[in-house]
N, C-alpha and C positions, 0 to 999 in steps of 0.2 A: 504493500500500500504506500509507504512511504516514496517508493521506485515510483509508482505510477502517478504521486502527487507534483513530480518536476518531470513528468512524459507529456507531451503537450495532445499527442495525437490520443494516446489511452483515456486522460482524466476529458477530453472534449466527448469524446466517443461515451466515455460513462455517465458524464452530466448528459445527456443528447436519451440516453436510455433509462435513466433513471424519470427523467421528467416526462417520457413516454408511457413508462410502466404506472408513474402517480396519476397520471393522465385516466388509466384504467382502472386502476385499483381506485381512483376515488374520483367518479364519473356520476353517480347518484347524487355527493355533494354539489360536484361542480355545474353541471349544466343547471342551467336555467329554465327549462322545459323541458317535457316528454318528449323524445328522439321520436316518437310516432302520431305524436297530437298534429290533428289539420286543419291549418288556419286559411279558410280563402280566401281570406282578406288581404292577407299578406304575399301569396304567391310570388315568387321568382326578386321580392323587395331585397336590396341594397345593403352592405351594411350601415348599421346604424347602432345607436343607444340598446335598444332593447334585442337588437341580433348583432351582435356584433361583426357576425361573419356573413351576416342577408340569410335570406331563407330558398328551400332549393323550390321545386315546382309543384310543389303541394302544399307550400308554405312552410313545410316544417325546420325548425332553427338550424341551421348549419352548423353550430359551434356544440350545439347538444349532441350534435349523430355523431362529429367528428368523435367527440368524449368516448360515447358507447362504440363507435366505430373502433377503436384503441382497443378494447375489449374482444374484440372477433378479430380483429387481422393479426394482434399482437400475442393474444390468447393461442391460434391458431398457430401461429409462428414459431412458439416458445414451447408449446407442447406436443406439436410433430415431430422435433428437433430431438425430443427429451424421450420420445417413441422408437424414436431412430434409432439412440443412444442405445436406447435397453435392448435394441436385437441385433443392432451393427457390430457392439464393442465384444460381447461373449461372442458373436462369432466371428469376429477379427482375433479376439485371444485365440478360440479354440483349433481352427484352421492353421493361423500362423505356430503355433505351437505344437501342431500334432504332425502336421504334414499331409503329405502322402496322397493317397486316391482322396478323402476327405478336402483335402488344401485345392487338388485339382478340379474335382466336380463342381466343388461350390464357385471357385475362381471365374471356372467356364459361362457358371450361369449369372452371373456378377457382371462378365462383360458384356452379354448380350444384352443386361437390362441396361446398364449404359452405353451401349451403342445408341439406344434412342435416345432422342433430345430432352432433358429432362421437362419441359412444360408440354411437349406432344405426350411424354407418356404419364403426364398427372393429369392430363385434359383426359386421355383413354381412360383409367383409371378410373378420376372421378365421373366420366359419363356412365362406366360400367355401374358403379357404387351408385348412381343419382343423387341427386340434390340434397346437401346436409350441411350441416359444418362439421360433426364426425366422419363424413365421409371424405371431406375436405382434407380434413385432417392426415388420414390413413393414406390418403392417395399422396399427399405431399412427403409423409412419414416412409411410404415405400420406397420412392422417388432418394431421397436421402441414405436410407440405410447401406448401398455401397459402396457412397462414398466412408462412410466412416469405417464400416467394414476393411476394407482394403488402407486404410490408412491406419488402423490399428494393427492388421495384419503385417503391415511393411516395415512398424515397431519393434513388435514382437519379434520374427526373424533376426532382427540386427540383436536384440536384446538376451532369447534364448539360448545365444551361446556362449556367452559372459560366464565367466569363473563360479561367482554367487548361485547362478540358478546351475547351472552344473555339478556345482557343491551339493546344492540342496539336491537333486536327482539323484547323485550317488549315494546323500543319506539313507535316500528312503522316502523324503516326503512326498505327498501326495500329489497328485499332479492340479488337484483344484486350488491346494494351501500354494502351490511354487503359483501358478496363475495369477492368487488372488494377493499373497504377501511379498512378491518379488518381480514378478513380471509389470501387472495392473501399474503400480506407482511409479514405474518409469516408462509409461506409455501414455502417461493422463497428458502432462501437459502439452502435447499438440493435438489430442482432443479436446482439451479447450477452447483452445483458439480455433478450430474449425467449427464447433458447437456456437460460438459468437456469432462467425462467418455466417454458420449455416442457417441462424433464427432471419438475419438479413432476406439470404436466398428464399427460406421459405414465407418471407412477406412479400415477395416479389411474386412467388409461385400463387400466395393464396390472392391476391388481387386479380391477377391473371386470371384466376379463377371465377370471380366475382365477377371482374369487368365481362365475361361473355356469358353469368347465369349459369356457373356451374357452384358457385361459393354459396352462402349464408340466403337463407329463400328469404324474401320481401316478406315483412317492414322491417323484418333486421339493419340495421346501419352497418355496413362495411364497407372499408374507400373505396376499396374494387369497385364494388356497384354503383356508389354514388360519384367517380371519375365517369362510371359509362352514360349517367341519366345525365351527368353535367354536359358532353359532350353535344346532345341535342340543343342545348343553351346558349352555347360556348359566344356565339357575338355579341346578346344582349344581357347574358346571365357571366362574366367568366371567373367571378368569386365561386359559381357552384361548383367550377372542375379544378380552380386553382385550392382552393382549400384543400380537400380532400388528396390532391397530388402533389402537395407540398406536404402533408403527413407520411405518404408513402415516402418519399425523399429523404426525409429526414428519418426517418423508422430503420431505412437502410442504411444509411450513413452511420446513422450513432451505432449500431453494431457492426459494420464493418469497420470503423475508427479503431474502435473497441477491441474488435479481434486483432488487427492488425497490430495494434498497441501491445497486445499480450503476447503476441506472438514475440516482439523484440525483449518485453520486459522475461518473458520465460524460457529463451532460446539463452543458452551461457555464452554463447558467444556472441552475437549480441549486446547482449546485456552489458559484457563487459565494457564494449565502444560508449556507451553510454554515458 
């Protein structure tokens, strides 16, 4: 912490996420209106006093949905990421660790899912799954799991043949204790910083997903959707699509800052130029 209070790129990148996540976690206090109340009076108005951000085309507040909007794209983000993790990294240990016909099958079908592009194959995904934000979720979560996979796997390998875990093999111990007490803690930190990276990516993927009706069904607030209704606007309304795509922006920004940052502040070499 101290390291990352004089890193200029990490501590921007952490302020940038932390006041995204307060943004969500305390969206009930902050907004000023119901994210789904309909004003007709107000339709497609300007900022002002009482909206500060205008209202989009149904009237309802722009600055309330963005709030609850932080909630579903950053929600969504942070928890496909966290889905990943739990079925990428055991089989990035266990593969890289074991080898063998194991290391090669799973390897094989790892690069076939990334040969597709990852937003055509969370679009296929989530059209299979239909319309949700759990299924939003799962399809972004799939979509991610290789990459972690195979970067824990690239770890492990370099790691597995180190004196320490060879020690501990020739004691006797088990092969889940040497995974879990010897291998895991010097694999974590560039799973962190990819885990950063990757809450970015997948805010990018879950809009992607909104903006063309495959993300969060209506009257949910999510930017995705509310960049795609702005769109229709866009000459006489462009607070409705600039709002909403200025939160995407910055969503990705401050976690890629972020990861970036960690990655120098946890790399030893690095670190030390610092």
């Amino acid at each position: 912490m101290r390291r990352m209070a004089v890193h200029r790129l990490a501590l921007t990148g952490l302020v940038l996420v932390i006041v995204e996540l307060a943004m969500a976690l305390f969206a009930p206090w902050l907004a000023s209106f119901d994210p789904s109340a309909i004003d007709s009076r107000a339709m497609l108005a300007g900022p002002s006093a009482a909206h500060p951000l205008g209202t989009d085309d149904l009237g309802r507040d722009l600055l309330s949905r963005l709030l609850y909007g932080a909630r579903v794209s950053l929600g969504i983000g942070v928890t496909s990421v966290l889905l990943a993790l739990a079925a990428g990294v055991p089989l990035g240990l266990i593969t890289g660790y074991l080898g063998a016909t194991v290391d090669e099958a799973l390897m094989r079908l790892l690069d076939s899912v990334m040969a597709l592009p990852a937003l055509v194959l969370a679009l296929t995904i989530a059209a299979v799954l239909r319309l949700g934000v759990i299924n939003g979720m799962l399809a972004i979560a799939i979509v991610l799991v290789p990459i972690f996979t195979r970067l824990v796997r690239g770890q492990v390998l370099s790691v597995k043949h180190t004196e320490y875990v060879q020690a501990a093999h020739a004691l006797g111990v088990p092969t889940r204790l040497i995974l879990a007490r010897h291998v895991l803690p010097n694999v974590v930190n560039p799973v962190i910083v990819q885990a950063s990276l990757g809450v970015g990516f997948a805010i990018i993927i879950e809009s992607s997903l909104s903006f063309i009706g495959l993300g969060a069904p209506p009257p949910t607030p999510a930017w995705g959707s509310m960049v795609q209704i702005g769109f229709q606007y866009l000459e006489i309304a462009p607070w409705f699509v600039l709002a909403p795509a200025t939160m995407i922006f910055l969503a990705v920004l401050g976690f890629n800052m972020l990861g970036d940052g960690l990655r120098d502040l946890l790399d030893p070499m690095a670190r030390a130029r610092l």
